[in-house]
N, C-alpha and C positions, 0 to 999 in steps of 0.2 A: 759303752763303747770304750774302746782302749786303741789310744792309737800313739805315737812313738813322735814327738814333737818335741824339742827344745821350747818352756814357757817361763816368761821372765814375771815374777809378786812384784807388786811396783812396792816398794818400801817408801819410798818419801826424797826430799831432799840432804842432799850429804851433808852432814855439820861443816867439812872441808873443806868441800868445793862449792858448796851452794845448786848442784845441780842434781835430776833425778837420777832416780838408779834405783835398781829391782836386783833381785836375785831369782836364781835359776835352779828350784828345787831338785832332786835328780826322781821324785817320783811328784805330782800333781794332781791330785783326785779335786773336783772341782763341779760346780753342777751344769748339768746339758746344755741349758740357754748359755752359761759365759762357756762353754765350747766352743759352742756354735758360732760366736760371734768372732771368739779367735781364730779359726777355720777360716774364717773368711776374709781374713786381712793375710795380707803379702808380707814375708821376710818374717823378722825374726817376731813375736806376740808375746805383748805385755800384758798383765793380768792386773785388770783395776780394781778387780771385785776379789773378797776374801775368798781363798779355797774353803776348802773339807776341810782337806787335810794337805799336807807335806811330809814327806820322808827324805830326809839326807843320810846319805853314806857316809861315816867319817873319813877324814882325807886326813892329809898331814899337816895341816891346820888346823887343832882337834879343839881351839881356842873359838874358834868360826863354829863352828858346831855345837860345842858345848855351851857358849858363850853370847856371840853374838848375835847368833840366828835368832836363840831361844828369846832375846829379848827381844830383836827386830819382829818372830811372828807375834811372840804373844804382844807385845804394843799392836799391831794391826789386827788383833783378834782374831786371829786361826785358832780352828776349836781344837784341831788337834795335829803333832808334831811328833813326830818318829823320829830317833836317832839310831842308825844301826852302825853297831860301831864290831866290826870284824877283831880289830888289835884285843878286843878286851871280852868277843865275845860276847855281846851286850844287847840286847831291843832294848831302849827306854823309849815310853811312852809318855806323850806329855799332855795332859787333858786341861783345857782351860775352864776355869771355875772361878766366877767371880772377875775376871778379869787378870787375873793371876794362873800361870802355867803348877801342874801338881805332876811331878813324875813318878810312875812307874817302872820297877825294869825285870826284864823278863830274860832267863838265862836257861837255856838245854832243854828240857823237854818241857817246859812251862807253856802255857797255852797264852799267846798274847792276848791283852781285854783291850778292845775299842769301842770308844765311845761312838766314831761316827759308823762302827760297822759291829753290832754286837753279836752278830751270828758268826763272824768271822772265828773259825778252826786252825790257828797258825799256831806252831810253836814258835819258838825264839830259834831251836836249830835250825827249823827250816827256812826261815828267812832269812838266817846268815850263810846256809849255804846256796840259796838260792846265786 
């Protein structure tokens, strides 16, 4: 099921402030039961359990995305992390292996590989123009 929800990765406590705080992938693949269980709470759902996967769109903060995301999923063990980066043209994909993120990157007519979905038929242009 695909459904259009704002879902917040609980990441941990802030080194700063001392309090929690998550991040709000802009795509969310996740399995049915922890859906369903965010489905069922009120306002905005936090996600306690590891996704799939994560896909961020680069923003103008390309620092957040290159940077610190990558460290924040892979420390929580997300198997796998997308960065689609328009400015440069770009899918990297980042497969966790061992505990450590390995990127790949996929440019124009190149067929993306995912690990959590290996039938998947995308190129790199079609998800950036998507």
């Amino acid at each position: 099921d695909v459904y259009k929800r704002q879902v917040g990765v609980y990441i941990g406590k802030s080194a700063l402030t001392g309090r929690d705080y998550s991040r709000s992938p802009d795509v969310c693949i996740l399995l049915s039961e922890d859906w369903a269980k965010l489905k069922a709470e009120k306002g905005a759902a936090v996600l306690r359990t590891v996704p799939l996967m994560v896909v961020e769109v680069v923003s103008t903060n390309r620092k957040d995305d290159y940077v610190d995301k990558v460290e924040e999923y892979q420390g929580l063990g997300i198997p796998e992390y997308w960065i689609v980066d328009g400015r440069d043209k770009l899918v990297s994909v980042l497969l966790l292996d061992n505990g450590r993120y390995h990127r790949t990157e996929f440019r124009g007519s190149e067929q993306i590989r995912s690990g959590a979905f290996p039938m998947l038929a995308l190129t790199a242009e079609q998800v950036l123009s998507a």
